[in-house]
TORGUVEX-794307 format. One record per atom (N, C-alpha, C, O): y, x, z negated. Coordinates in steps of 0.02 Angstrom, whole numbers, plus 50000, padded with zeros to 5 digits. Example, Ala and Ser with C-alpha at 12.3 -4.5 7.8 and 13.67 -1.06 7.14 Angstrom:
# TORGUVEX-794307
497165066049610
497755061549610
498355066049610
498345071249577
498885064249646
499475068449643
500025064549606
500575067049598
//
This chain:
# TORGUVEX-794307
538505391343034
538695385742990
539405383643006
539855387643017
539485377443006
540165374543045
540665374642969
540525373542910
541345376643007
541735376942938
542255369942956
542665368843000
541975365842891
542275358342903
542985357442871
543045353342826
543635361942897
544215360942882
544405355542930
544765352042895
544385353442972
544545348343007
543985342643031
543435343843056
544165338243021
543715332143076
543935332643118
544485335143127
543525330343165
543425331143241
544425325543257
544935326543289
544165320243212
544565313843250
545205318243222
545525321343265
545395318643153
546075323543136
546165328743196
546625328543237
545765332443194
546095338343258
546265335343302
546865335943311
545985331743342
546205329243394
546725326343410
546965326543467
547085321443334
547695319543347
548205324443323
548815323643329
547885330043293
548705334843280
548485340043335
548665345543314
548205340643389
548065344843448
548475339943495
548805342543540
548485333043489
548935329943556
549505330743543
549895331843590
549805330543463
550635331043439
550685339043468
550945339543523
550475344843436
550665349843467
550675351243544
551105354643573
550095347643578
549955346343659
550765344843698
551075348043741
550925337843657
551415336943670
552295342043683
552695342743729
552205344643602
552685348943616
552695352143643
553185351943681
552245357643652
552185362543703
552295360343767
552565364443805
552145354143792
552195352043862
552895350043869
553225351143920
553155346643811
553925348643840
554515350043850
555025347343870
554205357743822
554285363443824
554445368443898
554895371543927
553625366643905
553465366443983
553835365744038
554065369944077
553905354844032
554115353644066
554995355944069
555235354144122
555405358944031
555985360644071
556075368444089
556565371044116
555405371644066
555345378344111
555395376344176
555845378344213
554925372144193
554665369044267
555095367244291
555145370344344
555585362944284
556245362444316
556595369244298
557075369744337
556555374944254
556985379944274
556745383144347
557015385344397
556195382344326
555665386644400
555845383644467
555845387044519
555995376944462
556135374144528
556725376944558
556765379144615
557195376644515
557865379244522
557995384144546
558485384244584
557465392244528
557715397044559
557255398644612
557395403644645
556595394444634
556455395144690
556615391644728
556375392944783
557055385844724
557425381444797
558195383944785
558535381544830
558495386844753
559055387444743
559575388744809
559345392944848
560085386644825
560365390344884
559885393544949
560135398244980
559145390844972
558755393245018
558605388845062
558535383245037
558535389145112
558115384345172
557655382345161
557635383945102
557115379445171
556595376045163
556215382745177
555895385745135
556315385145257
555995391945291
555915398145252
555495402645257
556435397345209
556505405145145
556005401845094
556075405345044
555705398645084
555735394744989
555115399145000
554875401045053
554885400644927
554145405944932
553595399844906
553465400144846
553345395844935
553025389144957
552355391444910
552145387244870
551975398944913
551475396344887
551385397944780
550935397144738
552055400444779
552025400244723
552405392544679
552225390444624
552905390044719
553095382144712
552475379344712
552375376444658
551775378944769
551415373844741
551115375744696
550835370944670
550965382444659
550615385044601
550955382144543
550675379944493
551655382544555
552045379644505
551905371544492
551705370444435
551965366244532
552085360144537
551135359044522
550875353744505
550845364444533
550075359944526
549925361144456
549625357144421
550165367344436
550135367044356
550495362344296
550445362044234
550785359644334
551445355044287
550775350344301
550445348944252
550535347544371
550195341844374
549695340744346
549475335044338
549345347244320
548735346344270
548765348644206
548285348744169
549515351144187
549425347144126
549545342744120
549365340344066
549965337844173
550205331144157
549715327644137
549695325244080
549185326744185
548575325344176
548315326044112
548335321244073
548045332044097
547585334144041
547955331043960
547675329843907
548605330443979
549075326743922
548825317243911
548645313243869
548965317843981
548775309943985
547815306743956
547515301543942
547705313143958
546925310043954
546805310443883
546385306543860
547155315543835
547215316943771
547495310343727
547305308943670
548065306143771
548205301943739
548055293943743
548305288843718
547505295343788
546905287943804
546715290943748
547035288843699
546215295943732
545685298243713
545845295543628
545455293943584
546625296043628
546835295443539
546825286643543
546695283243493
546945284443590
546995275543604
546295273343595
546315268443558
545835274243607
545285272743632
544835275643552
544535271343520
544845282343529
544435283243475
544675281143424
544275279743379
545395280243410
545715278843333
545865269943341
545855266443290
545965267643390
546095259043399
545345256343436
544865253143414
545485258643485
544805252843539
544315251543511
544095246343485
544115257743517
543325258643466
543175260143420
542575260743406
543705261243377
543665264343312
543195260043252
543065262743199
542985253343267
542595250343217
541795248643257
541275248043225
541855248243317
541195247243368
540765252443388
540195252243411
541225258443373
540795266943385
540225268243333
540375268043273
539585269443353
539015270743300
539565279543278
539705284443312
539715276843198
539705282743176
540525286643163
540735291543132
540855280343210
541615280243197
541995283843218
541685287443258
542755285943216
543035290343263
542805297643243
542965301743287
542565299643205
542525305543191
541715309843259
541615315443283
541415303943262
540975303143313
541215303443375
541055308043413
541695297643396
541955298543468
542265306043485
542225309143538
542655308343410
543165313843451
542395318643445
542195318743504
541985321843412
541485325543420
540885325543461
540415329443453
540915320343511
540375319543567
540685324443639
541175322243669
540545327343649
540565331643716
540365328543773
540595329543829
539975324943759
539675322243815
540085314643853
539995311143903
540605314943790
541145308143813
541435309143902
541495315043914
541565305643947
541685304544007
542235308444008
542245313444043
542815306543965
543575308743948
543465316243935
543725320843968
543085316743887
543185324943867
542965330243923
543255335143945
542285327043939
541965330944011
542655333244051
542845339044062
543115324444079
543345327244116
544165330944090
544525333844130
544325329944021
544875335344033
544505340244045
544585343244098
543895342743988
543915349144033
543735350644077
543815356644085
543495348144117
543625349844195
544145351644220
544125356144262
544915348044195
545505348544224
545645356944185
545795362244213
545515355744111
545795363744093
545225369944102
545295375744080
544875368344125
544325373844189
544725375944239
544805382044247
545015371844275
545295371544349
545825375544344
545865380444382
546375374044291
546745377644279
546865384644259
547245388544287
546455385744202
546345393044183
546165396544251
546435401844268
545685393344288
545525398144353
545955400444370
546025406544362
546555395444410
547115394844435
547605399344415
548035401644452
547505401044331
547995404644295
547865412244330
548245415744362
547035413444304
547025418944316
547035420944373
547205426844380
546905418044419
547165420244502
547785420344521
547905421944579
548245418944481
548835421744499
549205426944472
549765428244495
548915430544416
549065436844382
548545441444433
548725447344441
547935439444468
547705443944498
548045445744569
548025451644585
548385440344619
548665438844642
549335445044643
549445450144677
549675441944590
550205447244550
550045453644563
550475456244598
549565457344548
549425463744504
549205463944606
549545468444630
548955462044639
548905462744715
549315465044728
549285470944745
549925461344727
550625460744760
550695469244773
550685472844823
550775470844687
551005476944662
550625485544674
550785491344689
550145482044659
549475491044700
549605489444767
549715494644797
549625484544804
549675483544887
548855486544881
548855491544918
548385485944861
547775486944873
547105482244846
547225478344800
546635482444866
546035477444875
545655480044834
545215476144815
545635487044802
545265490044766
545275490644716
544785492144682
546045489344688
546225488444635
546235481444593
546395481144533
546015474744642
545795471244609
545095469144609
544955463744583
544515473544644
544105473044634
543535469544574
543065465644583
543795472744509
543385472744438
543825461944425
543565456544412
544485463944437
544825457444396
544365451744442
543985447644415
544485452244525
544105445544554
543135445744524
542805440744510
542955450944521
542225449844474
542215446244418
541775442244403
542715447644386
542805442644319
542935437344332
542545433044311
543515435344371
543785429544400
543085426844422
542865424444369
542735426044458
542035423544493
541755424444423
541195426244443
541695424644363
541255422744310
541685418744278
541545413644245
542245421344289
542685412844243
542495405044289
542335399744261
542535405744348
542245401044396
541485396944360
541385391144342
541045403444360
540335402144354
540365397344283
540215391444272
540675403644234
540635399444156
540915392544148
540595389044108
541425389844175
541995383644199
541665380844230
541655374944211
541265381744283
540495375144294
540175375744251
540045370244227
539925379944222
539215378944174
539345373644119
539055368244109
540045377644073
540235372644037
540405367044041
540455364643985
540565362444096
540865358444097
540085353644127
539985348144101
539655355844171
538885354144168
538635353244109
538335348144093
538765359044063
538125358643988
538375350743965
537905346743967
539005347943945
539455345843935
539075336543945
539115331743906
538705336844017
538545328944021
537605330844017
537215326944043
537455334343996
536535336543984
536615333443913
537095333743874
535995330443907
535565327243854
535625334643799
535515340543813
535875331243728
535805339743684
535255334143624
534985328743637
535265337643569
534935338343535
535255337943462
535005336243408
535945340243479
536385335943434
537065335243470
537515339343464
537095326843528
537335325043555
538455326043512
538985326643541
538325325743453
538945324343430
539305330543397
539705330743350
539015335943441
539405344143402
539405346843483
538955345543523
539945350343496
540115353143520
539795361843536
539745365543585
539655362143473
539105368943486
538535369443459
538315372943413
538245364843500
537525364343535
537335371043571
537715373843610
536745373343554
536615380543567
536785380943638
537255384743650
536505378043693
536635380143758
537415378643785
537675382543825
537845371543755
538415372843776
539065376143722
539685376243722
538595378243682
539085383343638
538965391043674
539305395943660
538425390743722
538455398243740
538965399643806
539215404943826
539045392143835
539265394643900
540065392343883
540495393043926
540175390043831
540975390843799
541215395643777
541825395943770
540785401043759
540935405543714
541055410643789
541525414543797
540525409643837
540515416643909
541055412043950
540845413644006
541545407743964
541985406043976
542765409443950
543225412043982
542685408243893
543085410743846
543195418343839
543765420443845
542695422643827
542645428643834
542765430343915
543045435743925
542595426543974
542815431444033
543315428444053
543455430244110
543695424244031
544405423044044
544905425244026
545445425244054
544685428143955
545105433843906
544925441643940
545395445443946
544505443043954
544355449943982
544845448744050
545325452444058
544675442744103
545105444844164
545695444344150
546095448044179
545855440644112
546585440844079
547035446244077
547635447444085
546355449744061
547095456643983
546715462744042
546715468244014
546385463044115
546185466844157
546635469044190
546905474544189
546765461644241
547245459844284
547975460944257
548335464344292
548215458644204
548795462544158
548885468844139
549445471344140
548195472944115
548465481244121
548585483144183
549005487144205
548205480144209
548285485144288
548865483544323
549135486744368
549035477944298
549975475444339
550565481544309
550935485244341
550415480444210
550655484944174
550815494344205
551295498144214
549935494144213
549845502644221
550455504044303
550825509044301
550475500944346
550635499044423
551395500844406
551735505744424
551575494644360
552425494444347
552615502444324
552885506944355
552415502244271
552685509344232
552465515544275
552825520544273
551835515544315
551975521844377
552575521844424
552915526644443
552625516044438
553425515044506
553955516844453
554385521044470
553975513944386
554635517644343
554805523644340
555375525944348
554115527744326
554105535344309
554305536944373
554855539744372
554135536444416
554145539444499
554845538344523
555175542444554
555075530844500
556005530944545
556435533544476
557045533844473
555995535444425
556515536744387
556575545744386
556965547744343
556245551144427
556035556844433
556935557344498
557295562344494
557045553544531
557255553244588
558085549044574
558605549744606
557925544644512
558655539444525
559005540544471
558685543444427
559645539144455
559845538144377
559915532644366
560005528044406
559895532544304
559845525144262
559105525144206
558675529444197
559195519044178
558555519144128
558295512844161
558625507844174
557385514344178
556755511844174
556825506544214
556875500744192
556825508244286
557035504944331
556585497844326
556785492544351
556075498344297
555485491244303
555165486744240
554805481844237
555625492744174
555485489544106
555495485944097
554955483944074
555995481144103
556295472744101
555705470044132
555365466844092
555355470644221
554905466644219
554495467544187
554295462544159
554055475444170
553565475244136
553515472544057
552995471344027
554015472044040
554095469343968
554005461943988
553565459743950
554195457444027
554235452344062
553385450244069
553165445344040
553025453944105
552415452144129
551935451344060
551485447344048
552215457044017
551715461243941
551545454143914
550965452243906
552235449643898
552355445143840
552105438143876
551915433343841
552105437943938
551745431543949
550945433443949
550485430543920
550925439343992
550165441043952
549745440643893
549165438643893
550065442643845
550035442943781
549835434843761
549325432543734
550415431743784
550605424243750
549775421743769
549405419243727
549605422943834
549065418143832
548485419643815
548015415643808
548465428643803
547925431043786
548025428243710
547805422543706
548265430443655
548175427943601
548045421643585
547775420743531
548215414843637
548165408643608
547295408743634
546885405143605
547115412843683
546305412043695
545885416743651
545275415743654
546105422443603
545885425143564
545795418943503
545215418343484
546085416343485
546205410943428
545705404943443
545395402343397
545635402943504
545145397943523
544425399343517
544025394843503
544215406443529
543565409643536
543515412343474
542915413443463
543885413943424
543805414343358
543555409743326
543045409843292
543895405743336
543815394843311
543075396043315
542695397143268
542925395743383
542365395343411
541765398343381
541215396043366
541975402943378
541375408743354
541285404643264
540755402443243
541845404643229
541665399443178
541385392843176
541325390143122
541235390343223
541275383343231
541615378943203
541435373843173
542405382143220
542925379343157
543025372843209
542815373943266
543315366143197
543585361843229
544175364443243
544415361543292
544565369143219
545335370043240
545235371643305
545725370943341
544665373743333
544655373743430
544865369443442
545365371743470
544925363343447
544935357843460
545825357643494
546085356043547
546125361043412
546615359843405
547055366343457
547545365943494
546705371143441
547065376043492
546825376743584
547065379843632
546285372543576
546175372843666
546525368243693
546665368943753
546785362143656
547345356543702
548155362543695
548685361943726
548015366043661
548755369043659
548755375743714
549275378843727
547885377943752
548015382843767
548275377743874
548555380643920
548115372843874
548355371143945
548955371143944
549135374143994
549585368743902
550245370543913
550395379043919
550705381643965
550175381743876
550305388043875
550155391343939
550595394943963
549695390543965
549445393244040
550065392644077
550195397744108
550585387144084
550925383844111
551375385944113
551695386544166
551665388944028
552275391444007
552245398244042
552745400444071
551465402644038
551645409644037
551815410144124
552245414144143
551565407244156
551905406744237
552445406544258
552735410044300
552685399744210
553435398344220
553925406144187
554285410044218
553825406044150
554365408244103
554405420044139
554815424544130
553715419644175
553895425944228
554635424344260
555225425844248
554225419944310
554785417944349
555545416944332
556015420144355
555585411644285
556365411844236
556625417744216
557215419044231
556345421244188
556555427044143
556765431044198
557335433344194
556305432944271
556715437844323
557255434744323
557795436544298
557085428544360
557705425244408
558395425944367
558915427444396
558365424944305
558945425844252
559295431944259
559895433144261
558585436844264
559035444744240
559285445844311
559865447944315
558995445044360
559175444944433
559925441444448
560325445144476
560085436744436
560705432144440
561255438944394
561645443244416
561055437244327
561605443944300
561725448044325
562295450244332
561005451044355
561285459844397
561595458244461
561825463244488
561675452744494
561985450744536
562685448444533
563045448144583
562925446244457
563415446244452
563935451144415
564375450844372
563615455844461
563865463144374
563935463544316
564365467044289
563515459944287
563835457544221
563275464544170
563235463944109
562935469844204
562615475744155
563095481444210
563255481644269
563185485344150
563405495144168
562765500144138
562475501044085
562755502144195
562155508644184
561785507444147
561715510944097
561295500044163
560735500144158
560285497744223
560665497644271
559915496644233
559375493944273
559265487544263
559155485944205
559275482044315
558745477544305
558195476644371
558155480044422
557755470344347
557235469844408
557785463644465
558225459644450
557515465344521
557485461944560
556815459044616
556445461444659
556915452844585
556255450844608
556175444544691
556185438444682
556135446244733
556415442644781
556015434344768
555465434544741
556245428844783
555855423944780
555775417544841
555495411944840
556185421544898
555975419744981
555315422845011
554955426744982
555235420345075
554955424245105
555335426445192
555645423145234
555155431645189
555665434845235
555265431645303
554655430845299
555585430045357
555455428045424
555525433745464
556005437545462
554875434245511
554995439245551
555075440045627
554605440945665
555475439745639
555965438945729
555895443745753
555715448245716
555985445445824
556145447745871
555195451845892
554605450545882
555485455245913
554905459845972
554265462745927
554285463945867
553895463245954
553245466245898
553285472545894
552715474045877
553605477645899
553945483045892
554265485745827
554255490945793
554565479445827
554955479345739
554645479745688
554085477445682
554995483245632
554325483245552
554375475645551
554825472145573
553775473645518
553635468545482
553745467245427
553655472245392
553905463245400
554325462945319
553545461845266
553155457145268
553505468145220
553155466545184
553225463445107
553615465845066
552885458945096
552795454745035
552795457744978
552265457644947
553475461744944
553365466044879
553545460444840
554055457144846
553025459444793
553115454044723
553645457644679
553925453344645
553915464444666
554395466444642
554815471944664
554525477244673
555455471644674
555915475344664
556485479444649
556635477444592
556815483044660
557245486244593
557945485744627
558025487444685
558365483844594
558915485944619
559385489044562
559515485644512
559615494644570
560065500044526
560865498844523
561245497444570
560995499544464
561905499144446
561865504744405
561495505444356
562425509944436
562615515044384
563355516344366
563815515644407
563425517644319
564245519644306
564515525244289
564345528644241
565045526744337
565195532644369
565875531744360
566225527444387
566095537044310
566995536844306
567175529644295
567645527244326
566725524844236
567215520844236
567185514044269
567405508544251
566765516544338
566835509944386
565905509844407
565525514644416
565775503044409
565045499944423
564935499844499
565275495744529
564505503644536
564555503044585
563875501344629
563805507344642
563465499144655
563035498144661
562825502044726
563095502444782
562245504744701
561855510544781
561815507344845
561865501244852
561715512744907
561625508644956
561045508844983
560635512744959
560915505445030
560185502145031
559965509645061
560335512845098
559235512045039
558725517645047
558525515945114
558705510845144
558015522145145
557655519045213
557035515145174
556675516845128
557075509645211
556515504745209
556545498945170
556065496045145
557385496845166
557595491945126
558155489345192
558215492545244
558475484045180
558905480945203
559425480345168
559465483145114
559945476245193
560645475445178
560605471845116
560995472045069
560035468345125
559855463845048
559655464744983
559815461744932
559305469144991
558945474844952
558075471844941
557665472144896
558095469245000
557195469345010
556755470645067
556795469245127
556195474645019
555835477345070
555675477545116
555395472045117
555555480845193
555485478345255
554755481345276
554515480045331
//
């Protein structure tokens, strides 16, 4: 039984006002993000494929924003007296061209999202096995993100609700395996971090050499798992507030990307400018290393995180010197 706290046409216009904010919000993460991956680097250093991850997510929400605010032009003015059934009709048809295709665009994205926490959590096991279970999920968020967005232009049976038995099922197995790869791919980044802590911290002094990121990774995790717990709740009620929290969950996708990135690069710049005593922060490299000379030489491998240590000793901050298998820089070779 649908719980009618909202009309379709109401949600929709206080889902574009919040849409809005959140986006920009967004948008000056996104310029923080630009900042510390072109910062002071060559074109040859810039880490290129997380910039276009960055710049393609800004572009679809730009998008998915833009289509939210035809969608309010078009159901509350254009057609608002010529629609059988009125705006409350337009915003509750699924089968509208517009709605199909935002979600298409916020399909594309969530994918996108979650392949780069799996991506992530790669970086960090340096193994194929360990993301085994997350890309299985990932390939059903795929599957469910066509289905739904297919059920979406099929003839229903009650063309003007949204959960219509067959595309309320493949919203609901969308929703559920995007939240499972979600919060998968995030423990296992989690479980990864806090083993390398325990392990350099058996060996180094200082406190929790990788906390900062893992606290870092937890809370954007979190952020987007809860705004998709809240949507599939909606859902499961057949509350209209979905409405209102799925235009809010494409910025968020956006934010929790960006705001990794910011939050290192920040604590990284500080620990670079001595500005902590005997504590730890992360250092997270955000080039990519070029590799010269003879094939003889190590090859520089791609660590998505690393640590660099400040301890204080009598007084004075001094920073370690580079271990075997690090450089003058303090990244991995």
């Amino acid at each position: 039984m649908q719980i009618a706290v909202l009309n379709p046409d109401k949600a929709g216009l206080l889902s574009t006002v919040l849409e809005t904010l959140l986006y920009g919000f967004s948008l000056l993460l996104f310029m923080a993000t630009l900042y510390i991956l072109l910062r002071g680097r060559p074109w040859s250093q810039v880490n290129r494929p997380m910039l276009a991850v960055a710049c393609l997510l800004f572009i679809l929400s730009t998008i998915h924003l833009g289509v939210d605010i035809d969608r309010l032009n078009k159901g509350l003015i254009v057609y608002r007296d010529i629609y059988p059934g009125g705006p409350i009709a337009w915003f509750g048809n699924p089968s509208q061209p517009s709605f199909v295709f935002k979600n298409a665009v916020y399909s594309f994205q969530t994918a996108l999202g979650d392949g780069v926490v799996i991506y992530r959590c790669y970086k960090v096991w340096q193994s194929v096995w360990a993301i085994v279970f997350p890309c299985i999920l990932w390939l059903g968020v795929a599957v469910t993100a066509a289905g739904s967005v297919y059920s979406c232009t099929l003839p229903s049976t009650d063309p003007t609700s949204i959960y219509a038995q067959q595309l309320g099922r493949w919203i609901k197995a969308f929703y559920s395996t995007t939240l499972a790869c979600n919060l998968t791919a995030t423990a296992l980044l989690a479980i990864r971090l806090w083993m390398i802590n325990n392990s350099v911290r058996k060996t180094r002094m200082g406190r929790g050499l990788t906390i900062p990121v893992l606290l870092i990774v937890m809370d954007a995790g979190m952020l987007y798992s809860m705004t998709l717990i809240a949507a599939l709740v909606c859902f499961a009620l057949e509350s209209n507030g979905q409405y209102v929290v799925l235009d809010m969950v494409t910025p968020t996708i956006s934010i929790a990307f960006y705001m990794v990135i910011v939050r290192v690069g920040v604590a990284q710049h500080d620990s670079s400018n001595g500005n902590t005593a005997n504590t730890t922060l992360p250092r997270v490299p955000f080039s990519r290393s070029e590799h010269h000379g003879s094939s003889n030489q190590l090859k520089p491998m791609h660590v998505q995180i690393q640590v660099e240590e400040y301890t204080q000793d009598s007084g004075e901050t001094g920073r370690r010197t580079p271990e075997k298998g690090e450089n003058s820089r303090g990244h991995a070779v």
